[in-house]
C-alpha positions in Angstrom: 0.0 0.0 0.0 3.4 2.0 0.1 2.3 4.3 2.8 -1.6 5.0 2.3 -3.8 4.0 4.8 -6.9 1.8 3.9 -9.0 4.5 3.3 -6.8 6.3 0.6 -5.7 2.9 -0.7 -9.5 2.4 -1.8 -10.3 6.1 -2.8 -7.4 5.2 -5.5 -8.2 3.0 -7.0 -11.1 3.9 -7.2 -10.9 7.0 -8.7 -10.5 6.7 -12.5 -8.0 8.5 -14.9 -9.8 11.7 -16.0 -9.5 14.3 -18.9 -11.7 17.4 -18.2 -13.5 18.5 -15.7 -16.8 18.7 -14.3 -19.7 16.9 -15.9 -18.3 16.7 -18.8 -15.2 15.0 -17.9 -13.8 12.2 -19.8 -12.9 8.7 -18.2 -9.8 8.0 -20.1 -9.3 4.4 -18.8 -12.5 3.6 -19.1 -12.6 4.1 -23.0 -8.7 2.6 -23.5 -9.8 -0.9 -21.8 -13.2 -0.7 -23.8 -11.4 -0.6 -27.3 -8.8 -2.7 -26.3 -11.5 -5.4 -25.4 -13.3 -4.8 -28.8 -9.9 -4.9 -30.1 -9.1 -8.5 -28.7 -12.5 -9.4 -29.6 -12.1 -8.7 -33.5 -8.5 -10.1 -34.0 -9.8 -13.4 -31.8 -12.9 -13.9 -34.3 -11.1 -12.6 -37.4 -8.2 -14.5 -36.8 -10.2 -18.1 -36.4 -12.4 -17.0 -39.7 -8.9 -16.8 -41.7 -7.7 -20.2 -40.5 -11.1 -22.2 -40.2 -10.8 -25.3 -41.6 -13.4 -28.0 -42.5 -10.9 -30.5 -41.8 -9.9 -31.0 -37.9 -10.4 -27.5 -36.3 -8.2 -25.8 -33.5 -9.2 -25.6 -30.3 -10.2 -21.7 -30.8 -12.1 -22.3 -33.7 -14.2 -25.2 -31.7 -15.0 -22.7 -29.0 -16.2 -19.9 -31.4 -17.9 -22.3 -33.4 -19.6 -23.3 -30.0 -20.1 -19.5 -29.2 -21.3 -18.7 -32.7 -24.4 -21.8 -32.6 -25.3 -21.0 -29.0 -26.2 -17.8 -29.7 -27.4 -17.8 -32.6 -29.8 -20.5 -30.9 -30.7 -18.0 -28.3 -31.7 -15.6 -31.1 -34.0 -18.2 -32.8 -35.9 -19.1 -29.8 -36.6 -15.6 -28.7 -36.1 -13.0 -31.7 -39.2 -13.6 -34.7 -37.6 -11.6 -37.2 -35.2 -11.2 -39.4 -31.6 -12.5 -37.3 -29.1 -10.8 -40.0 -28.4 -7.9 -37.8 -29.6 -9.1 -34.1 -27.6 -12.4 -34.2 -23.9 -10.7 -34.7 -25.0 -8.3 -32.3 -25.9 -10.3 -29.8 -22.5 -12.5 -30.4 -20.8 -9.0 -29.8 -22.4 -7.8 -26.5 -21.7 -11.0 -24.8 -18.0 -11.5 -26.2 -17.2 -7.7 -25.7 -18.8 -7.8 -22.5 -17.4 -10.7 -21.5 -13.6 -9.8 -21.9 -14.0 -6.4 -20.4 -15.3 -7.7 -17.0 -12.3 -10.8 -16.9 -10.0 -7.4 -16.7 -11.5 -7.7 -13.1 -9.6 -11.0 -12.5 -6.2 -9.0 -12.7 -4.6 -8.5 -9.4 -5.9 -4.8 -8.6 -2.9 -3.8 -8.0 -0.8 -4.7 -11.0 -2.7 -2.0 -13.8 -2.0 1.0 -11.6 1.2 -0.5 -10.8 2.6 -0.6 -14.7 0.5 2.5 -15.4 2.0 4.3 -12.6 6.2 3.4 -14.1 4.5 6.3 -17.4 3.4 8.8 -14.8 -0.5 7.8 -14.9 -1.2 8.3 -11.2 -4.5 6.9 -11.4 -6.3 3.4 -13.2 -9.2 1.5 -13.2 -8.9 -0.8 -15.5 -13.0 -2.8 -15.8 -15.1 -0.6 -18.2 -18.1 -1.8 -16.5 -17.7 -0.9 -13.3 -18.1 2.3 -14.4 -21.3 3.7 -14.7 -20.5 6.0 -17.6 -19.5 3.0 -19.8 -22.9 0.9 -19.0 -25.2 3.5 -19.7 -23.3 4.2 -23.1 -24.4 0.6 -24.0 -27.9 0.6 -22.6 -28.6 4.0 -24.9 -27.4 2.1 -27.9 -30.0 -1.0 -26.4 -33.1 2.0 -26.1 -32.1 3.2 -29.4 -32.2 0.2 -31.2 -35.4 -0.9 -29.3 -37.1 2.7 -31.0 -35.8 1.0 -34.5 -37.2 -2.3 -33.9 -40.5 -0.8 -33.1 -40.7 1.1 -35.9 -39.3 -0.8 -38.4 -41.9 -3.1 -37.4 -44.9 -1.5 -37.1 -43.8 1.8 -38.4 -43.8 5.4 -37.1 -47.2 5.7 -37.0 -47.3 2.1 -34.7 -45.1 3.8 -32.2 -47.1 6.3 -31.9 -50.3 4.2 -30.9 -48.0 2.1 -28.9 -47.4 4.5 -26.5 -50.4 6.6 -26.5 -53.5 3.7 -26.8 -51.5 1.1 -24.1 -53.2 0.1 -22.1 -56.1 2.0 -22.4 -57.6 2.2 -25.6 -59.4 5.4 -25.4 -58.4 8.7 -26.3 -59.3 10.1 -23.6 -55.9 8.5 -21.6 -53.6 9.5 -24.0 -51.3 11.3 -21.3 -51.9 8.3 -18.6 -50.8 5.9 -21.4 -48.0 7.4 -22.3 -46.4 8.2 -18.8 -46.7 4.6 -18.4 -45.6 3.6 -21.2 -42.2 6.0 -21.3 -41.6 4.7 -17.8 -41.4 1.1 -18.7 -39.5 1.8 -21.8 -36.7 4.2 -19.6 -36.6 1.4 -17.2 -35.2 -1.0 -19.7 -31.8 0.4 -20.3 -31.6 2.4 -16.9 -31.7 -1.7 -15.1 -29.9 -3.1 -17.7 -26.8 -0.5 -16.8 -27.2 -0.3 -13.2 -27.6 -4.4 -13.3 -24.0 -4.9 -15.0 -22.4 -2.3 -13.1 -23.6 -2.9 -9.5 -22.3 -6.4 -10.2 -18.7 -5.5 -11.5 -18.3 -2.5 -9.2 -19.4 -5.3 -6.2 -16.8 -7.5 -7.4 -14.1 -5.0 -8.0 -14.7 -3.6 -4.4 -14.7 -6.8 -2.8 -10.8 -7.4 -4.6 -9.8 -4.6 -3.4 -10.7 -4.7 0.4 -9.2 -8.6 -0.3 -5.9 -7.1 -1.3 -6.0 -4.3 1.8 -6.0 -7.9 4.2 -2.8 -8.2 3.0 -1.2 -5.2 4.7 -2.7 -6.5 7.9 -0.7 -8.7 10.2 0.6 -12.2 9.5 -2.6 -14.3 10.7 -4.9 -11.6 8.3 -2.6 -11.1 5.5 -2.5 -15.1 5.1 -6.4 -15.5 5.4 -5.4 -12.8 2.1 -4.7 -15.5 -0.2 -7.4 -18.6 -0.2 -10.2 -15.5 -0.1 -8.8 -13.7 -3.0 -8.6 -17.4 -4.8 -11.8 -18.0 -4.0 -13.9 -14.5 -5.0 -11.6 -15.0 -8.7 -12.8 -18.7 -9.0 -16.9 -17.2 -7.8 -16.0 -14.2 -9.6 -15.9 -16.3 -13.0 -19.5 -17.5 -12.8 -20.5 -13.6 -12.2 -18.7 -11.9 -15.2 -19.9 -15.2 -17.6 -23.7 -14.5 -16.0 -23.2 -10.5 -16.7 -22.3 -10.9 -19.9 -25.3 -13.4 -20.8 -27.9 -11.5 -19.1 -27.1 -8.2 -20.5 -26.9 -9.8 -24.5 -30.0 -11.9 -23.3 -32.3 -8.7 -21.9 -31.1 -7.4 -25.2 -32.9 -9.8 -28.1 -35.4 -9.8 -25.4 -36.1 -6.3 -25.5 -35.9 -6.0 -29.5 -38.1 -8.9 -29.5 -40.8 -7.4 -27.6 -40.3 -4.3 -29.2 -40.3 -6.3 -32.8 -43.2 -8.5 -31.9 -45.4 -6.6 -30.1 -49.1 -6.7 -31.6 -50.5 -3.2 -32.8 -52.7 -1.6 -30.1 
């Protein structure tokens, strides 16, 4: 902890690498370990579809085959449309999301370690244990669900959808449409806070793990089997994350897809 107590410890690294300030500050880290996930993603997937073979595959190519029919299994059961455009995506939120919280399973203190040899002072290095970064990708979810809908039922159909539901009288218009703009808000608002209570949980609970092991001998050796076994837990919970979120997803543009005119 080179001289911080616990308190300052935590506030560290917990406090992410900014540019700007105010409200309109930038989380630096935050967008360098979100490209360099998608980044790992792509050359993973790109590399495999270069080298796939119909004779006896690699070990790589078995799992993304495996990752590829799973999926895309998901999306038949539950998304009645056309799958050209929701299948990939939903292959890319789970992957994407997937590698960006197994940065949690890095010692916490390695990152701002390294970081800290170039003068970067401050790190965190799990994109969705910030807030900022989930609420980016639920936006993306709301906006797509307002394309579903319309491309489904057209502009018009959204209209009715959230003016004559559940009531079909004119006459509640304004109650139908409170309603209905709360339960559409309340999609992506639960599906950010959702992945990012969970990650910032885990991340917190790593990092009062590590602080056990400036305590004295009996603590700091208790340090060890708990941190090895939150990282094995901690593998079901980023795996889980990642599904929910790309499941909520095709379930959302489903609904919004499928959903009979009013």
């Amino acid at each position: 902890m080179s001289g911080q107590t616990t308190s300052e410890y935590i506030s560290h690294h917990l406090s992410f690498l900014k540019s700007g300030d105010g409200f309109w500050n930038i989380h630096v880290d935050t967008l360098f370990f979100s490209i360099v996930s998608a980044i790992i993603f792509l050359f993973i997937f790109s590399r495999v579809a270069k080298k796939a073979t119909l004779g006896v595959p690699s070990k790589m190519q078995c799992l993304v085959e495996i990752l590829v029919e799973w999926i895309n299994g998901i999306v038949k059961e539950n998304f009645h449309g056309p799958r050209n455009v929701v299948a990939p995506l939903a292959l890319t939120i789970f992957c994407w999301v997937f590698i960006m919280n197994a940065i949690d399973l890095i010692p916490v203190d390695f990152l701002p370690q390294f970081a800290g040899l170039f003068g970067i002072h401050y790190l965190r290095a799990v994109p969705t244990a910030d807030i900022s970064a989930t609420l980016g990708m639920s936006i993306c979810v709301f906006f797509l669900i307002l394309f579903y809908t319309v491309k489904s039922k057209g502009f018009g159909g959204l209209v009715k959808e959230y003016t004559l539901h559940p009531f079909n009288h004119w006459a509640f218009i304004p109650v139908n449409f409170i309603l209905e703009t709360v339960t559409l808000l309340a999609k992506p608002i639960s599906l950010a806070f959702r992945l990012f209570g969970n990650m910032y949980a885990g991340e917190l609970i790593f990092i009062l793990i590590a602080v056990m092991y400036s305590a004295d001998m009996a603590l700091a050796a208790l340090g060890i089997p708990l941190h090895l076994a939150w990282a094995i837990f901690h593998i079901l919970v980023i795996t889980l994350q990642a599904f929910i979120f790309m499941m909520l997803t095709v379930v959302y543009l489903s609904i919004a897809y499928n959903k009979a005119d009013h």
